[in-house]
Gaussian input, Z-matrix of N, CA and C with variables (Angstrom, degrees):
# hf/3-21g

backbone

0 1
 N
 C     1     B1
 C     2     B2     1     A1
 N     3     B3     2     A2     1     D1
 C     4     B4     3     A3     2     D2
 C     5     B5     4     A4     3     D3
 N     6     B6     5     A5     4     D4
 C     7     B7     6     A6     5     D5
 C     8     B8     7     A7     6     D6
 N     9     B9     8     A8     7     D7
 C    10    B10     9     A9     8     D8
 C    11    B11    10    A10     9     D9
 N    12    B12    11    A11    10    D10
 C    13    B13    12    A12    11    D11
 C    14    B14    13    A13    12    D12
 N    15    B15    14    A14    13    D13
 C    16    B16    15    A15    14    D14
 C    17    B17    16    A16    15    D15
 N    18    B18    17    A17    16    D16
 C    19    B19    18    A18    17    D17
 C    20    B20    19    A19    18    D18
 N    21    B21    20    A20    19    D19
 C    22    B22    21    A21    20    D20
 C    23    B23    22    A22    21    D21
 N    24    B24    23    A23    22    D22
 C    25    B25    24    A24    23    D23
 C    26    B26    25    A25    24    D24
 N    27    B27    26    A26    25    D25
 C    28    B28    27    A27    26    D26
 C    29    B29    28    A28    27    D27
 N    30    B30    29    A29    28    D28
 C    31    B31    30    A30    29    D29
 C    32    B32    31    A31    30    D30
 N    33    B33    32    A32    31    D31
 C    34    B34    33    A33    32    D32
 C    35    B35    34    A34    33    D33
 N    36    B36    35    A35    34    D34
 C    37    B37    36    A36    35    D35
 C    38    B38    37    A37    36    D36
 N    39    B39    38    A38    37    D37
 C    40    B40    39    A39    38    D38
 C    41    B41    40    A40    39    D39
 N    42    B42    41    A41    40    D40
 C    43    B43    42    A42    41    D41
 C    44    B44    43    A43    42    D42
 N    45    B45    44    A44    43    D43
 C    46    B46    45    A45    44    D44
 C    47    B47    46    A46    45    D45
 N    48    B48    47    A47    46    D46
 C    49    B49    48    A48    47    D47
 C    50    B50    49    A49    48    D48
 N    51    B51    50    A50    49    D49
 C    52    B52    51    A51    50    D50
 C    53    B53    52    A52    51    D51
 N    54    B54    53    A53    52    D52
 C    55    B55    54    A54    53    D53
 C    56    B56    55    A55    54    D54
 N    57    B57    56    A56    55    D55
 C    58    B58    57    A57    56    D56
 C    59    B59    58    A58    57    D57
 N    60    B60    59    A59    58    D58
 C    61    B61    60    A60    59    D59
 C    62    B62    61    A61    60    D60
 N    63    B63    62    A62    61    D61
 C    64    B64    63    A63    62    D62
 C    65    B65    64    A64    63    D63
 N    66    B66    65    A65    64    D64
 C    67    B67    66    A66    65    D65
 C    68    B68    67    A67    66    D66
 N    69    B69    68    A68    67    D67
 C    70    B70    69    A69    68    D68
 C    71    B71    70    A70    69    D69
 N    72    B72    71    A71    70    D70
 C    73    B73    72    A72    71    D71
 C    74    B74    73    A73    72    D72
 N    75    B75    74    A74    73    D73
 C    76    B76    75    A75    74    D74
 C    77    B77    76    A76    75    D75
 N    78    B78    77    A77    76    D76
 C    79    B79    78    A78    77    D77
 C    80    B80    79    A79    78    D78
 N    81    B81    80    A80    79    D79
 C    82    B82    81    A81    80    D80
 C    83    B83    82    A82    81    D81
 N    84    B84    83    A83    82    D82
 C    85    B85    84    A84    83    D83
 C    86    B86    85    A85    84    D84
 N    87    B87    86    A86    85    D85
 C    88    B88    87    A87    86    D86
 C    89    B89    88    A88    87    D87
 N    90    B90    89    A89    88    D88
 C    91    B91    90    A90    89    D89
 C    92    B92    91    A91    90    D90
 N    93    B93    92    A92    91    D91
 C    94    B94    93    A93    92    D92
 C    95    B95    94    A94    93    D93
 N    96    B96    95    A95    94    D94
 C    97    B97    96    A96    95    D95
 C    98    B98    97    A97    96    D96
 N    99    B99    98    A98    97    D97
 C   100   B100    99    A99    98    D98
 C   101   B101   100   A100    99    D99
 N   102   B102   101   A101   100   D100
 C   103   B103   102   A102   101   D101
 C   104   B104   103   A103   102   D102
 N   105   B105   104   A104   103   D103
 C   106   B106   105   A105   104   D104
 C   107   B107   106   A106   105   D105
 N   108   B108   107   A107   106   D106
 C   109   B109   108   A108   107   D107
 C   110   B110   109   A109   108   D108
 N   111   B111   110   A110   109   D109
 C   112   B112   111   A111   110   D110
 C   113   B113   112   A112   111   D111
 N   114   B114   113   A113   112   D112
 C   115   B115   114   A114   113   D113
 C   116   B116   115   A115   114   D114
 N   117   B117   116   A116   115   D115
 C   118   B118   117   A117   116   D116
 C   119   B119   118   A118   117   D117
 N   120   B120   119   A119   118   D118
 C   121   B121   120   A120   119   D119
 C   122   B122   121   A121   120   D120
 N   123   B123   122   A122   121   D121
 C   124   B124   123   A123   122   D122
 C   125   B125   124   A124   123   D123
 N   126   B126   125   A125   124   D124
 C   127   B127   126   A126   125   D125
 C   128   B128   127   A127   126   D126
 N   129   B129   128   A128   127   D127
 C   130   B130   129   A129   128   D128
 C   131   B131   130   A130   129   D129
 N   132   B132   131   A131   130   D130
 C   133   B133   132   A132   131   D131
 C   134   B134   133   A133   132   D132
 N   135   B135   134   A134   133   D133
 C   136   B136   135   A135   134   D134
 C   137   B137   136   A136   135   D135
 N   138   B138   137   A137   136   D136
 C   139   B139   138   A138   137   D137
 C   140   B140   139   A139   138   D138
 N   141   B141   140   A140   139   D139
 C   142   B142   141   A141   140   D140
 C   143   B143   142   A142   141   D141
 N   144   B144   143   A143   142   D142
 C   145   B145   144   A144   143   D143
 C   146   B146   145   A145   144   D144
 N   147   B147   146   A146   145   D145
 C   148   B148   147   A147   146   D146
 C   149   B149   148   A148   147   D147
 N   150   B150   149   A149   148   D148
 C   151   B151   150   A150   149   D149
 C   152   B152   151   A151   150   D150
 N   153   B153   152   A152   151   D151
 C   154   B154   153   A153   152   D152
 C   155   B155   154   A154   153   D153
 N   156   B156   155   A155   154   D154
 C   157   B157   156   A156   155   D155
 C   158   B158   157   A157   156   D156
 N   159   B159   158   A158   157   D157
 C   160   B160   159   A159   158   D158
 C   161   B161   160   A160   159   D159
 N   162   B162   161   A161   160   D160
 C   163   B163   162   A162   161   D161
 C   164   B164   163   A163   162   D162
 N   165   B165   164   A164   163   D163
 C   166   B166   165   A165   164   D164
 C   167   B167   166   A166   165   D165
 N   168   B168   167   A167   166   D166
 C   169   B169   168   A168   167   D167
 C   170   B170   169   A169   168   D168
 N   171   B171   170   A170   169   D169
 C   172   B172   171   A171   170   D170
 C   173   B173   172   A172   171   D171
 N   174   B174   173   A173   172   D172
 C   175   B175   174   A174   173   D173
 C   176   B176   175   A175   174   D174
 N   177   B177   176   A176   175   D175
 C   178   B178   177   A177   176   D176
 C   179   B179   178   A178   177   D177
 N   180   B180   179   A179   178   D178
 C   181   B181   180   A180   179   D179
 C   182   B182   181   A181   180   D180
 N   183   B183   182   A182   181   D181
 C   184   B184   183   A183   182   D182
 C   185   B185   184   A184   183   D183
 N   186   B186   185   A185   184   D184
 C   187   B187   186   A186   185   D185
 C   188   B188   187   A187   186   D186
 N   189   B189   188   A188   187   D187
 C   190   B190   189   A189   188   D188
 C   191   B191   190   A190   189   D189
 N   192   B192   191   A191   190   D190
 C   193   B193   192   A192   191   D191
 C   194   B194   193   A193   192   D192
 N   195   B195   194   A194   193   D193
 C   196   B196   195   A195   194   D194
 C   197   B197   196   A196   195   D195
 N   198   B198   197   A197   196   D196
 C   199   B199   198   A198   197   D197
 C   200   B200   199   A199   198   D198
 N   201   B201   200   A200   199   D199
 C   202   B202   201   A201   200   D200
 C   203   B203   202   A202   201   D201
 N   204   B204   203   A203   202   D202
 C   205   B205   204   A204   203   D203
 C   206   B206   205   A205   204   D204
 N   207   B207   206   A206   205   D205
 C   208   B208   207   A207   206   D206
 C   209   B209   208   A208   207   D207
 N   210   B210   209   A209   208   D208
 C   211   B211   210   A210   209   D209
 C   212   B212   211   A211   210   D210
 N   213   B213   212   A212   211   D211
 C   214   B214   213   A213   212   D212
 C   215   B215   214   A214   213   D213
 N   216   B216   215   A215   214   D214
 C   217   B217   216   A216   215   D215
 C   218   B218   217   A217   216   D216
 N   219   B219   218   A218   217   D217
 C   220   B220   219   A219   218   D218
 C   221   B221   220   A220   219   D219
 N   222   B222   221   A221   220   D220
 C   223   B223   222   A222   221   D221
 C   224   B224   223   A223   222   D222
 N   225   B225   224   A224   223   D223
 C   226   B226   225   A225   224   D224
 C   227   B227   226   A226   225   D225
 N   228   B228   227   A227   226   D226
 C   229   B229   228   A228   227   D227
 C   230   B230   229   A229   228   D228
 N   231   B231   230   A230   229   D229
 C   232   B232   231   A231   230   D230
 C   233   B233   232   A232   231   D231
 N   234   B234   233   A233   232   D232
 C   235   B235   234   A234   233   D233
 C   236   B236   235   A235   234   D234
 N   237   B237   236   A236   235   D235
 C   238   B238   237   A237   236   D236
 C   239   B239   238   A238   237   D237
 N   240   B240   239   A239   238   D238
 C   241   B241   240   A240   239   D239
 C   242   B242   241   A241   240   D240
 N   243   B243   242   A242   241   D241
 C   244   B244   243   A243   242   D242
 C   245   B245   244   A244   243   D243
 N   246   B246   245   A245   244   D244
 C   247   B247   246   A246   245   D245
 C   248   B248   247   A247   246   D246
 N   249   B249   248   A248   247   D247
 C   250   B250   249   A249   248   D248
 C   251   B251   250   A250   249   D249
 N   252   B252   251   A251   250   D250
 C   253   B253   252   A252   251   D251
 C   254   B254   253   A253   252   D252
 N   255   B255   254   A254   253   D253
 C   256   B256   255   A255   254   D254
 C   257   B257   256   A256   255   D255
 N   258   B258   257   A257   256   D256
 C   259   B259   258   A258   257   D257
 C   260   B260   259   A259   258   D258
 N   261   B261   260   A260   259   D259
 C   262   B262   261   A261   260   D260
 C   263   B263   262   A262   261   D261
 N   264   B264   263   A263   262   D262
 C   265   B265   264   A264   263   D263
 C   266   B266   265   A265   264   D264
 N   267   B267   266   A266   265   D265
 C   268   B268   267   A267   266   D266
 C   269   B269   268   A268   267   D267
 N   270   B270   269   A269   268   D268
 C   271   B271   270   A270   269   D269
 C   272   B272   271   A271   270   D270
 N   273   B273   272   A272   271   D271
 C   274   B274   273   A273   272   D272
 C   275   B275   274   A274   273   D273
 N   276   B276   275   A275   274   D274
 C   277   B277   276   A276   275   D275
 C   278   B278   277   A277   276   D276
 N   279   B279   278   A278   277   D277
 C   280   B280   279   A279   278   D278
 C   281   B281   280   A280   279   D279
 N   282   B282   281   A281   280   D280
 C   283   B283   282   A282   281   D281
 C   284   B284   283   A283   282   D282
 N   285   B285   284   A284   283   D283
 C   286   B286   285   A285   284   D284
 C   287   B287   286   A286   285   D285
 N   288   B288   287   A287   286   D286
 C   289   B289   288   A288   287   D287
 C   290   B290   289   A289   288   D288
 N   291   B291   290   A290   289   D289
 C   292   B292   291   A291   290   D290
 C   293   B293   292   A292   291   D291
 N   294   B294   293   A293   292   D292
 C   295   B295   294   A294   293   D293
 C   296   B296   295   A295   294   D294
 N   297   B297   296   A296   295   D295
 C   298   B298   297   A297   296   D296
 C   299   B299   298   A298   297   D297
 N   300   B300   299   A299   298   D298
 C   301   B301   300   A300   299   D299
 C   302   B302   301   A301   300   D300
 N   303   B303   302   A302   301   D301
 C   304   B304   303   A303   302   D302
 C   305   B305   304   A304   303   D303

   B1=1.4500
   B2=1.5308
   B3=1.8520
   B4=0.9376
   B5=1.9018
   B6=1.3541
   B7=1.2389
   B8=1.6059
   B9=1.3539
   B10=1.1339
   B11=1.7948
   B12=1.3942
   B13=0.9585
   B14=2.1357
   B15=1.5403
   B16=1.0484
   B17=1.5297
   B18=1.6415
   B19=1.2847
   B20=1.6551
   B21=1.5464
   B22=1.6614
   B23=1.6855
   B24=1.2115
   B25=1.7868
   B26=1.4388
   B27=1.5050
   B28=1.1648
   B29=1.7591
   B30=1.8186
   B31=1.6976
   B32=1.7804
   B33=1.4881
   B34=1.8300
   B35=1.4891
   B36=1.5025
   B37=1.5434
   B38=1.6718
   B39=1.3205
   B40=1.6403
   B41=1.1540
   B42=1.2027
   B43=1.7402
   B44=1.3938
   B45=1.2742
   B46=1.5053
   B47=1.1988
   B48=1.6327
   B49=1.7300
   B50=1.4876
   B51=2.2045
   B52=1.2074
   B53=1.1356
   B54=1.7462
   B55=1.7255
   B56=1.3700
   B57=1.6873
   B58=1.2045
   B59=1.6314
   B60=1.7208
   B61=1.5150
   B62=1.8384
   B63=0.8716
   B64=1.8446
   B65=1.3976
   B66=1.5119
   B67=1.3771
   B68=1.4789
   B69=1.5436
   B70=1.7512
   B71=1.3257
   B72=1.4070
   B73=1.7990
   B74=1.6724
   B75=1.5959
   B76=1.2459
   B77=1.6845
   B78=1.2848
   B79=1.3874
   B80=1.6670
   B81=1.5125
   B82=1.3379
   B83=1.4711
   B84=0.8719
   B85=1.4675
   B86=1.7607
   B87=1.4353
   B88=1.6217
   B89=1.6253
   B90=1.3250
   B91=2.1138
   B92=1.0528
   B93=1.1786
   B94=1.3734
   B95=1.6659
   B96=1.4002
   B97=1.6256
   B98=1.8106
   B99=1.3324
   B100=1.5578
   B101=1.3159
   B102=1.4672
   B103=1.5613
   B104=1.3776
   B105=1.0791
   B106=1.2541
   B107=1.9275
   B108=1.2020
   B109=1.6892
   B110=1.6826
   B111=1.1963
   B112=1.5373
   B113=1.5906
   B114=1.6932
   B115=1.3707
   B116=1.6171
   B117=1.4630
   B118=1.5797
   B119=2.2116
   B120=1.1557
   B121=1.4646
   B122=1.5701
   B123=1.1293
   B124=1.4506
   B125=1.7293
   B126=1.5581
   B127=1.7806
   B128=1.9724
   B129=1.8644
   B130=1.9139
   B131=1.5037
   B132=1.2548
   B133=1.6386
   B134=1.4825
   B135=1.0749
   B136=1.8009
   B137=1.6541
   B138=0.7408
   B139=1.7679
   B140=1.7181
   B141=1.5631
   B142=1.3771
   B143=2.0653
   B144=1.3366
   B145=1.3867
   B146=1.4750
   B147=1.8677
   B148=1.5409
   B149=1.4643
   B150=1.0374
   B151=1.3639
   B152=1.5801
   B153=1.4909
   B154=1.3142
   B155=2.0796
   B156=1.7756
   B157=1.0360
   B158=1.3782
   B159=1.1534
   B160=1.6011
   B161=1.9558
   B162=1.0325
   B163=0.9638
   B164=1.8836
   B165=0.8498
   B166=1.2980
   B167=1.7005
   B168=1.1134
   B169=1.7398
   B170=1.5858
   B171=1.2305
   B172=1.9441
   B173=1.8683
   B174=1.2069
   B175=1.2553
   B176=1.4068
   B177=1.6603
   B178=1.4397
   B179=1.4613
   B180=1.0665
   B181=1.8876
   B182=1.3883
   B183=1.6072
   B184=2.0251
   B185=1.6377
   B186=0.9578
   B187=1.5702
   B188=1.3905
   B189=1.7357
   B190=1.6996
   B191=1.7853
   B192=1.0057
   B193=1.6197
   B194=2.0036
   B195=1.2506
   B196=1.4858
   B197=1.7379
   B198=1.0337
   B199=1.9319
   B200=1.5879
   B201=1.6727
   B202=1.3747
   B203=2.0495
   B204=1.0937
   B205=1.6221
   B206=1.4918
   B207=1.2493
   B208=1.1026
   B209=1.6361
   B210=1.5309
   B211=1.2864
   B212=1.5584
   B213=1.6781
   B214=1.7634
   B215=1.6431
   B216=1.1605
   B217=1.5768
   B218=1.4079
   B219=1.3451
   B220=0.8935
   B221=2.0675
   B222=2.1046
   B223=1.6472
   B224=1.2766
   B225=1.8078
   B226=1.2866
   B227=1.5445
   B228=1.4906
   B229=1.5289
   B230=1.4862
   B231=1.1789
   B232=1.7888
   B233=1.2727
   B234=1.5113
   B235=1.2419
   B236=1.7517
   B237=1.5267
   B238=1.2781
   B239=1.1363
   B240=1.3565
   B241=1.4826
   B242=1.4725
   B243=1.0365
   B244=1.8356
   B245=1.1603
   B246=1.4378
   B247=1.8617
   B248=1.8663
   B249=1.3999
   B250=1.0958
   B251=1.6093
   B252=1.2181
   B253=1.6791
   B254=1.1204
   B255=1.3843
   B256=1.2957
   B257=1.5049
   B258=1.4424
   B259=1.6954
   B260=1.3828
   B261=1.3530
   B262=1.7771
   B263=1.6892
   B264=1.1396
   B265=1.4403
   B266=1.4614
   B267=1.9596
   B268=1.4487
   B269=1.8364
   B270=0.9610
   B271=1.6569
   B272=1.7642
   B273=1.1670
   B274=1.5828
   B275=1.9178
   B276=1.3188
   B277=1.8167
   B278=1.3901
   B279=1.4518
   B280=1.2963
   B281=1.4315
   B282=1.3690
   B283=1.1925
   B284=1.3168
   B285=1.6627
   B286=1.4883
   B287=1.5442
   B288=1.5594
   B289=1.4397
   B290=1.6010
   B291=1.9343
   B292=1.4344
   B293=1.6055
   B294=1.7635
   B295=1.7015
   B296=1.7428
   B297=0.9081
   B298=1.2714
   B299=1.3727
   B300=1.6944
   B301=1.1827
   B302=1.9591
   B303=1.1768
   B304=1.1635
   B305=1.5011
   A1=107.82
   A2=127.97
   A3=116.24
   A4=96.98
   A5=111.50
   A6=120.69
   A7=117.73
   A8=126.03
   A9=122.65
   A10=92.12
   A11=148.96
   A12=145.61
   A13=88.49
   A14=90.48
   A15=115.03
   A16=104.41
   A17=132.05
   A18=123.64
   A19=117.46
   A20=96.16
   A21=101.95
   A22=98.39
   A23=109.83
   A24=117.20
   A25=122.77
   A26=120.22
   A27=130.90
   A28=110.37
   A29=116.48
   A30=84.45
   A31=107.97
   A32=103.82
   A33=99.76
   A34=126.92
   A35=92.54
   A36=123.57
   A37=90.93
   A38=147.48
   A39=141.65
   A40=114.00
   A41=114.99
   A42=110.40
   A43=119.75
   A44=131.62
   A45=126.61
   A46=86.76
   A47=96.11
   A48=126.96
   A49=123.84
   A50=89.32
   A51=88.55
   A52=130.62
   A53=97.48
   A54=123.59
   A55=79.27
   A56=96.28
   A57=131.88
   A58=117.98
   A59=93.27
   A60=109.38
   A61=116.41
   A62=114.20
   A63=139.55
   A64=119.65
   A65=109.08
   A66=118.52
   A67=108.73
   A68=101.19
   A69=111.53
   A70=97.04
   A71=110.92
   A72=131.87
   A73=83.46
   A74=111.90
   A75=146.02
   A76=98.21
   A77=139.43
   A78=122.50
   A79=98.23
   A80=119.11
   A81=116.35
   A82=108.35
   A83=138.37
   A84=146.10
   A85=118.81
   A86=92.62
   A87=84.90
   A88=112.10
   A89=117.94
   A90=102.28
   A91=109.00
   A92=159.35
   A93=148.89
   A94=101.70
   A95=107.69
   A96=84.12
   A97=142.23
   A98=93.92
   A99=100.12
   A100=106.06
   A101=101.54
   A102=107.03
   A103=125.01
   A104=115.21
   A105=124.92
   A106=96.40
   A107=119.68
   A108=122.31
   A109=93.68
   A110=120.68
   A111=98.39
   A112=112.26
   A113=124.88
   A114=118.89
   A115=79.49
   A116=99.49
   A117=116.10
   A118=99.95
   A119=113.89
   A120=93.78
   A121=121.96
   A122=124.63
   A123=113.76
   A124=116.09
   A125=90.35
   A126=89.66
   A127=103.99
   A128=101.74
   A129=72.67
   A130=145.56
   A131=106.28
   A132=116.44
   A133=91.76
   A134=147.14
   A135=136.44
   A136=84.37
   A137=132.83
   A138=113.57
   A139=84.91
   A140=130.89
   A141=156.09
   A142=92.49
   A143=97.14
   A144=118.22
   A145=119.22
   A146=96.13
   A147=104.40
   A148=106.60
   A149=132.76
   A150=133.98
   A151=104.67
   A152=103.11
   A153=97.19
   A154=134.45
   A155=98.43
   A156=96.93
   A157=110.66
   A158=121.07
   A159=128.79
   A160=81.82
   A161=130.18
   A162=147.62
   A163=111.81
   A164=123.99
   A165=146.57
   A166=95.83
   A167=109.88
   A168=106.51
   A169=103.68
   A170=109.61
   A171=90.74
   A172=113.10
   A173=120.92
   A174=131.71
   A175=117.96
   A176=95.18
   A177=123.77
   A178=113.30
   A179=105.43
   A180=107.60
   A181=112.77
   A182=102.24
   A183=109.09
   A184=117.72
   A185=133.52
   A186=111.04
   A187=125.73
   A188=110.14
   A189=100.87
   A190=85.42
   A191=122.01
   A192=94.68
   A193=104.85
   A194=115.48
   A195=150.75
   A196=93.20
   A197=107.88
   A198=122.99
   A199=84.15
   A200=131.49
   A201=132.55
   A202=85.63
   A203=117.46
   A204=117.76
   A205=99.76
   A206=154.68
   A207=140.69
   A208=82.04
   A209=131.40
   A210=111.97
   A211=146.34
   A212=79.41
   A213=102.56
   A214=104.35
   A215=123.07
   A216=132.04
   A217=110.50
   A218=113.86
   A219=132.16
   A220=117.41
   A221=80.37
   A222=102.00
   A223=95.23
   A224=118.03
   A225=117.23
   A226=111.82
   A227=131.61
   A228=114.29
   A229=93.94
   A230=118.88
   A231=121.23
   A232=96.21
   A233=132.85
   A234=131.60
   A235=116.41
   A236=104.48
   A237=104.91
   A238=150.76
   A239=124.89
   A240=138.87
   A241=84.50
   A242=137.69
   A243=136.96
   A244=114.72
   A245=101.75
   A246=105.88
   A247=93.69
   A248=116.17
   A249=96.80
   A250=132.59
   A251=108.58
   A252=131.94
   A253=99.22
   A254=144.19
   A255=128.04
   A256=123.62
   A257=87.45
   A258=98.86
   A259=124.04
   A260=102.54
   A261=112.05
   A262=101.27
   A263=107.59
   A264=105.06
   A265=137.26
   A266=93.19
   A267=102.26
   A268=115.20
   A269=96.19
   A270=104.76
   A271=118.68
   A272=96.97
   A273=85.38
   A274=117.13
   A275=92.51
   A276=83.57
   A277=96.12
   A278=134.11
   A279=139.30
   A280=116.80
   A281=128.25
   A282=131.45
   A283=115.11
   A284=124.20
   A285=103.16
   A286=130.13
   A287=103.83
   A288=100.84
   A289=120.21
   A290=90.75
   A291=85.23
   A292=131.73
   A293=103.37
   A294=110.62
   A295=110.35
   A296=116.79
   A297=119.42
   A298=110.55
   A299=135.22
   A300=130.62
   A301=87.49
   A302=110.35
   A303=108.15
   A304=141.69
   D1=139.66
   D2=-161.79
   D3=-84.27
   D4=177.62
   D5=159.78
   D6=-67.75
   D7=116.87
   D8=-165.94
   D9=-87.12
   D10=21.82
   D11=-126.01
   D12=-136.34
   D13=-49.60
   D14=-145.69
   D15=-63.29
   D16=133.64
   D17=164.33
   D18=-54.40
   D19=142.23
   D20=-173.42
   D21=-87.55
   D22=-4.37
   D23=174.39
   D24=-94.70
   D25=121.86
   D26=-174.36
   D27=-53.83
   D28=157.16
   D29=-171.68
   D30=-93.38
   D31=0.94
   D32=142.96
   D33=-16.09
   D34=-78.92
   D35=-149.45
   D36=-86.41
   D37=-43.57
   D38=161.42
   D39=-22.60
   D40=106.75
   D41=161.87
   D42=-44.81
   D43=149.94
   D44=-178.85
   D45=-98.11
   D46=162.55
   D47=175.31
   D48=-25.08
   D49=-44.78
   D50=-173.40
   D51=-126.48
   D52=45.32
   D53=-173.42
   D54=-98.15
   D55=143.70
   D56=158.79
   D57=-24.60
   D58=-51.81
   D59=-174.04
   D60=-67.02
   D61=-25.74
   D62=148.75
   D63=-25.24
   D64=-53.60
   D65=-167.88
   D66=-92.91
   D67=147.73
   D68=-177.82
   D69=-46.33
   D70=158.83
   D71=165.16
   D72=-27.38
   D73=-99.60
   D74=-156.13
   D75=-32.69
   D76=-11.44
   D77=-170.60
   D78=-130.70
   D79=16.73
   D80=-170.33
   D81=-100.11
   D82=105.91
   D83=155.73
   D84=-16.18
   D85=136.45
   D86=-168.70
   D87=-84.58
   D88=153.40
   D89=173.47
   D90=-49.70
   D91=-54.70
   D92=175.47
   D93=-37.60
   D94=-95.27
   D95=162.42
   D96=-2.58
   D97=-57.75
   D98=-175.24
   D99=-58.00
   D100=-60.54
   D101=-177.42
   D102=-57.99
   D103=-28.10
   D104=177.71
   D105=-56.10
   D106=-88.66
   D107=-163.77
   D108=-73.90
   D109=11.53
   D110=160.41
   D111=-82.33
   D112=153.49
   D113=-154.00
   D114=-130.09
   D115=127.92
   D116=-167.70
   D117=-80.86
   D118=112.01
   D119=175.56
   D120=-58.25
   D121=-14.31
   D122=-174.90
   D123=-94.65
   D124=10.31
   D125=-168.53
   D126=-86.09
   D127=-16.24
   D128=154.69
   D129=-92.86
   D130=1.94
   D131=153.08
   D132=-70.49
   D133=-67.25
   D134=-134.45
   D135=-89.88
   D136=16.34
   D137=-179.32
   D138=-115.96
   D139=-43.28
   D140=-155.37
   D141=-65.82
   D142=-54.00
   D143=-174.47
   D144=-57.54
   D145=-52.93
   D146=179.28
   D147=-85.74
   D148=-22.28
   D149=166.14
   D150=-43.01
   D151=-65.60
   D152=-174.38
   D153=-72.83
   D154=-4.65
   D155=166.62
   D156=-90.14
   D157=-20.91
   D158=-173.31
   D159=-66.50
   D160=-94.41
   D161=-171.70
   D162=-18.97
   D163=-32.57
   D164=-172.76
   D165=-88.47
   D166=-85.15
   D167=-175.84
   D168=-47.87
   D169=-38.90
   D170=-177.32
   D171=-85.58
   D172=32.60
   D173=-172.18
   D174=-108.23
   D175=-41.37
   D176=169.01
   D177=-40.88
   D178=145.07
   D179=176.88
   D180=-114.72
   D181=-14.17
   D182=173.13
   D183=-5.75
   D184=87.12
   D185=178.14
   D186=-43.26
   D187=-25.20
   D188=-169.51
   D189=-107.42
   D190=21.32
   D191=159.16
   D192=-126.41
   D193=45.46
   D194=-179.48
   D195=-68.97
   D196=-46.48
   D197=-158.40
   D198=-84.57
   D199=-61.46
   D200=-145.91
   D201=-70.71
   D202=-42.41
   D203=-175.98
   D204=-65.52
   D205=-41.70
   D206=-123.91
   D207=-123.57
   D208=-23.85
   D209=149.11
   D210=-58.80
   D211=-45.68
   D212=176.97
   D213=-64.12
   D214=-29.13
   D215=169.00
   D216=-49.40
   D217=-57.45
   D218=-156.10
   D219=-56.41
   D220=-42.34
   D221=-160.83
   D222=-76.81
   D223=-35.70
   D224=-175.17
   D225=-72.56
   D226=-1.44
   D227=175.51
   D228=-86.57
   D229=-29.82
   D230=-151.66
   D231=-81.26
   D232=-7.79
   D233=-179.13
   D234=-145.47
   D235=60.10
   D236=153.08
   D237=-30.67
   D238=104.00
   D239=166.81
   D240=83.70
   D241=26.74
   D242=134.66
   D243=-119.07
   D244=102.67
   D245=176.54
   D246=-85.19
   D247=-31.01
   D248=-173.22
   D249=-60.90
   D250=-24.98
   D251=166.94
   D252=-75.85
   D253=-29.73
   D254=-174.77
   D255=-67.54
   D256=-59.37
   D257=166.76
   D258=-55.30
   D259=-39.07
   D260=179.65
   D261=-57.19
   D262=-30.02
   D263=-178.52
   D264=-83.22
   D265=-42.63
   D266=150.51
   D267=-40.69
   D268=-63.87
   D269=-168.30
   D270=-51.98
   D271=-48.82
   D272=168.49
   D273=-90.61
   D274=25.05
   D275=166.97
   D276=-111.71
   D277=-41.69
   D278=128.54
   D279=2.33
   D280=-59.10
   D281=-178.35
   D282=-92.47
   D283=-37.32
   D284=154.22
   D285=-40.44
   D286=-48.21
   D287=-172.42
   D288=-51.47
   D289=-47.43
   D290=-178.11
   D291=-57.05
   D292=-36.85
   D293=161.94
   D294=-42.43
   D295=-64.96
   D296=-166.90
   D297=-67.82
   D298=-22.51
   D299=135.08
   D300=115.52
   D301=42.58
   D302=147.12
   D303=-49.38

């Protein structure tokens, strides 16, 4: 006769203690949450990458692209130690303008 005691879940498939899935409803973190403090492994090449394009356009001495640096300057103070948000940001204010036909 089996153990009526016994989990019908392999201890694979058991959440550990200190999985998320572990904790009462009331103390579990929402996915937004999760995602939020989860740390993506590929973001130090992509920070490495945009660093270096950020770094590259503000190096330039172009006189008429003076305005495109002094934006990209701009996005990169407002977003410390994320170049990747920075640029993402340059770029779509960049791309508003152009919609709107600046």
């Amino acid at each position: 006769m089996p153990h009526l005691l016994r989990s019908t879940t392999s201890p694979a498939t058991r959440p550990s203690k200190s999985s998320p899935e572990s904790r009462p409803p009331e103390h579990r973190r929402s996915p937004e949450a999760d995602r939020a403090h989860h740390i993506d492994p590929d973001l130090g090449p992509l920070r490495r990458q945009v660093s270096a394009i950020i770094d590259a356009i503000l190096s330039d001495t172009t006189p008429d692209e003076a305005q495109v640096r002094e934006r990209l300057s701009w996005h990169v103070a407002n977003n410390p130690g994320q170049p990747e948000k920075a640029l993402l940001g340059h770029l779509l204010s960049v791309s508003e303008e152009q919609a709107a036909g600046y």
